[in-house]
Structures are given as C-alpha cells and as structure tokens.
C-alpha positions as CSV (number, residue, x, y, z in Angstrom):
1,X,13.7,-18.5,-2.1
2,X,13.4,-14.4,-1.8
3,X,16.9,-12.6,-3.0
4,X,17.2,-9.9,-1.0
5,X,17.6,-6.6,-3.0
6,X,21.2,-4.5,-3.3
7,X,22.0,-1.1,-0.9
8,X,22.0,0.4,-3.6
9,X,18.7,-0.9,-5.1
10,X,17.3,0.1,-2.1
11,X,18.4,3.8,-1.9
12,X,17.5,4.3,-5.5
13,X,13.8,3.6,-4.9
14,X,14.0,5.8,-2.0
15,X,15.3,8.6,-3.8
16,X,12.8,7.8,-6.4
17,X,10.2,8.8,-3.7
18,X,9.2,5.1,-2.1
19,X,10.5,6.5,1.4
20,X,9.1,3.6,2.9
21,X,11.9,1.4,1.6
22,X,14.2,3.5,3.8
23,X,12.9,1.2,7.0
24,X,14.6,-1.6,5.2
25,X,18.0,0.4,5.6
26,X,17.4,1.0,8.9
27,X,16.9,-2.6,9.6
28,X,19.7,-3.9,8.2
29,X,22.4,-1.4,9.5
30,X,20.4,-0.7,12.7
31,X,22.3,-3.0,14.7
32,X,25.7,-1.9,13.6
33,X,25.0,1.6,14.4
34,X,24.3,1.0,18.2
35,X,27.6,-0.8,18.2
36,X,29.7,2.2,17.3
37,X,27.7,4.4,19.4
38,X,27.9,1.8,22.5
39,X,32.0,2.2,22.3
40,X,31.6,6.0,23.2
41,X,30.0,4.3,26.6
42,X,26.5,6.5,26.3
43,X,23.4,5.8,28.3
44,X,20.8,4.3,27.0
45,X,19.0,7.7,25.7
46,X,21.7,9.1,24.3
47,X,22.8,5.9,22.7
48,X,19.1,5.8,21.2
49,X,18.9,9.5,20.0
50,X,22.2,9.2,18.3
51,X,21.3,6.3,16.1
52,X,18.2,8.1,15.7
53,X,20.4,10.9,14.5
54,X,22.4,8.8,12.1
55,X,19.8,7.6,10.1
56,X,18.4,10.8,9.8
57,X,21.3,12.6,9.0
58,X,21.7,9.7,6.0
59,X,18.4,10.2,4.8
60,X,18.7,14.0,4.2
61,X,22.1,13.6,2.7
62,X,21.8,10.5,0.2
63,X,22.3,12.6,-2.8
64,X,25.5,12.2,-1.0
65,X,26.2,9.1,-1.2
66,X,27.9,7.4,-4.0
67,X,26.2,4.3,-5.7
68,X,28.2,1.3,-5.6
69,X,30.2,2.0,-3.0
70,X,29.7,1.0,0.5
71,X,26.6,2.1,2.6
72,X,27.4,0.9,5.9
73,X,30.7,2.0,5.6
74,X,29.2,5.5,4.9
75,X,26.6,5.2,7.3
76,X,28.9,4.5,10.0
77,X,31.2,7.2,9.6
78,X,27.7,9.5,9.8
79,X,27.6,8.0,12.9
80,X,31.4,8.5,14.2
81,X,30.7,11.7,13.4
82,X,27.8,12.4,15.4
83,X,29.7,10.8,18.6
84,X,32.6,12.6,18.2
85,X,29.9,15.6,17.5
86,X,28.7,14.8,21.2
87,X,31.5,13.8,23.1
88,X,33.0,17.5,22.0
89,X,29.6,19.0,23.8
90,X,30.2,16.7,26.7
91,X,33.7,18.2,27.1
92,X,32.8,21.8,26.9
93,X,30.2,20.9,29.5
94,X,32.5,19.7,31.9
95,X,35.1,22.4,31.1
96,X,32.3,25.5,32.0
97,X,30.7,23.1,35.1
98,X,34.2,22.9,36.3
99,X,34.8,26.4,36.0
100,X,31.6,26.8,38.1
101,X,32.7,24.7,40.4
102,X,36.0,26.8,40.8
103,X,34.3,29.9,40.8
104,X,31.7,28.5,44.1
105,X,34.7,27.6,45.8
106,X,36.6,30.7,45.3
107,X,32.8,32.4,46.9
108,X,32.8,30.3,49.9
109,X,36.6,30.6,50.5
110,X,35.5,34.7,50.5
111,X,32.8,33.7,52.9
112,X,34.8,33.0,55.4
113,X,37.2,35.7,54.6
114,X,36.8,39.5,56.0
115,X,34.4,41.7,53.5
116,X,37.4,43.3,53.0
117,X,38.8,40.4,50.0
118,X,35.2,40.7,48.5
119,X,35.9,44.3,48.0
120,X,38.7,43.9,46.9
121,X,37.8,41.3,44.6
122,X,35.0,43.6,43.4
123,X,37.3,46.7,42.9
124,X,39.6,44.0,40.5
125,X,36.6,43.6,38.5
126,X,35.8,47.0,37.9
127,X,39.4,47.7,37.0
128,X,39.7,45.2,34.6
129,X,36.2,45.2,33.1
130,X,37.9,48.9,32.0
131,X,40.6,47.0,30.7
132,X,38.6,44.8,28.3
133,X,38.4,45.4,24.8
134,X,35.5,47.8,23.8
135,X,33.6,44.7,22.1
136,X,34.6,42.6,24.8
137,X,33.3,45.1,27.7
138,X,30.2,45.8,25.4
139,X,29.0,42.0,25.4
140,X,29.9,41.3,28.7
141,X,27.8,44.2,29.9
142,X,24.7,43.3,27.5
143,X,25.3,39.8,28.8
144,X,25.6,39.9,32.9
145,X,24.4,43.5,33.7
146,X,21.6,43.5,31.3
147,X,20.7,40.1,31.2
148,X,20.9,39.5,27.4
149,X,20.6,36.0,26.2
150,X,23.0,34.8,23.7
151,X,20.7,34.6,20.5
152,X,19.2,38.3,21.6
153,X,23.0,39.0,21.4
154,X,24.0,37.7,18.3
155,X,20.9,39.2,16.8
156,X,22.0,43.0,18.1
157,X,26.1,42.8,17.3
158,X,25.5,40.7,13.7
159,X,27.5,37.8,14.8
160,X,26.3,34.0,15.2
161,X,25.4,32.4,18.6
162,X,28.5,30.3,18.6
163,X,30.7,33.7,18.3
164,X,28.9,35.6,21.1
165,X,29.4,32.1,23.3
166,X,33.5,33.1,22.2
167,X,33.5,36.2,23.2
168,X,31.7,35.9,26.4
169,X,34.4,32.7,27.1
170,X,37.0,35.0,26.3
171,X,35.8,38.3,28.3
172,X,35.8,36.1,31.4
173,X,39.2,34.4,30.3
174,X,40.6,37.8,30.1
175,X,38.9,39.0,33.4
176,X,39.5,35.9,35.7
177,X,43.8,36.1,34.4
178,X,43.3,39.8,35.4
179,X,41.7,39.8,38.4
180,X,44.1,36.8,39.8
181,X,47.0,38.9,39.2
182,X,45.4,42.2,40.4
183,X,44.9,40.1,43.2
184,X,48.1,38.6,43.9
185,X,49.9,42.4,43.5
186,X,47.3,43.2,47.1
C-alpha cells in the first residue's frame, strides 16, 4: 500500500525546485477551492479563472506559508480573498453602469425638453467646472476634453492609475452635486 506524502513534504520539494509536485497540490485541494468560489454564485468562467488564480497566487507566495500548519486552510483563505477581491470590482462596476444609466436618462428626459434646459445644463457645467479644484479641473480637462487615458494620466501628474480613477470619480461627484443644485436655484 502507497502512503501518501505530507502537505508539507510536498511543498518542500517544490520549493526545492521539483515544480512538478505542485500538480499534486492542485489535485488534492482543487476541489475545495471551487467550493468556496461556487458560494460567491460566479459563472462558470469566472468560477474557473479564480481557482486558476488561487493556485497561482499560492505558488508565488509559498515562502509564505508556514510549515506544519495547515495548507488548505491557507489556500482557502488565498481564495476568499480573491472573491472578495472580485465581488469589490463587480460592485464598482455596477455603481459607474448605474450612474450611466442615470446620466442616459437624465439625456433623454432633456430630449424631450426645450434646448433651453440643455443650455442651461451646459452653462452649470461651465460654472462649476470653474469651481473645481485646480487639480481636479486639470484632470478632468486632460481626461474628457483631451481625451487622455487614465495610465497616460497617471504617467503625466506622477500619481498611480487607481488615484487618477479617484480623482476623476470625485471631479464628477463634485460636478453632478453642483450642477443639480445650480439647477434647482433656475
């Protein structure tokens, strides 16, 4: 009869360099993985790719993980983390198409409006785009007027992607609270 060989046996020979023995962790926590992705409800795909993920993201960080304790206990938190990871992307997806969606209905409730509440909805604009902060006011213009992508703007004002994404979210905050109550004064 074969004894099967320790986690920990395991992961030492693949730190040691035999990466193939790493398919062996895969096999045996494989299964356990897709069950705590499946509670987040994902399609297949995404279900898929975040397993995929997991064992990646274990790989690359078992200097991490502390011998004798236990694997799949670590492994799976790897993996809570990476649904948590994209559920939070999920919701900021919503959150902006929502805020599309607002936005189109606002247009088409203009549409059938006089040209006069479109300029004056343009003429709230331009008074509070003059109202933004100078950094603010910079990206936005960089952003809509000159059609600067986000990396292309982090690259030019020294701050990270995720920071310009702020900014922009909070220039059209700023704008959308201004131009509602500009509007509501007319």
């Amino acid at each position: 009869m074969e004894t099967m060989e320790s986690p920990d046996s395991i992961l030492e020979q693949v730190l040691g360099g035999n990466v193939e023995k790493y398919e062996e962790i895969i096999r045996a926590h494989q299964q356990d993985i897709y069950r705590v992705v499946a509670i987040a409800h994902f399609d297949w795909a995404t279900a898929r790719d975040i397993v995929q993920r997991t064992f990646v993201q274990a790989y690359l960080h078992l200097d991490s993980y502390k011998a004798g304790t236990n694997f799949g206990a670590w492994i799976k938190t790897i993996a809570r983390n990476l649904v948590r990871e994209e559920l939070r992307k999920r919701a900021c997806k919503q959150r902006h198409l929502q805020s599309y969606r607002d936005e189109v209905a606002v247009l088409f409730e203009e549409e059938n409006q006089p040209d006069a509440s479109v300029d004056r909805r343009l003429e709230a604009l331009r008074h509070c785009r003059g109202k933004l902060p100078e950094s603010y006011s910079q990206i936005v213009d960089l952003h809509y007027a000159r059609s600067q992508g986000i990396d292309e703007l982090a690259g030019a004002t020294g701050k990270t992607s995720d920071a310009v994404k702020q900014m922009l979210w909070r220039a059209r905050l700023m704008l959308r609270q201004c131009i509602n109550k500009v509007m509501a004064q007319t």
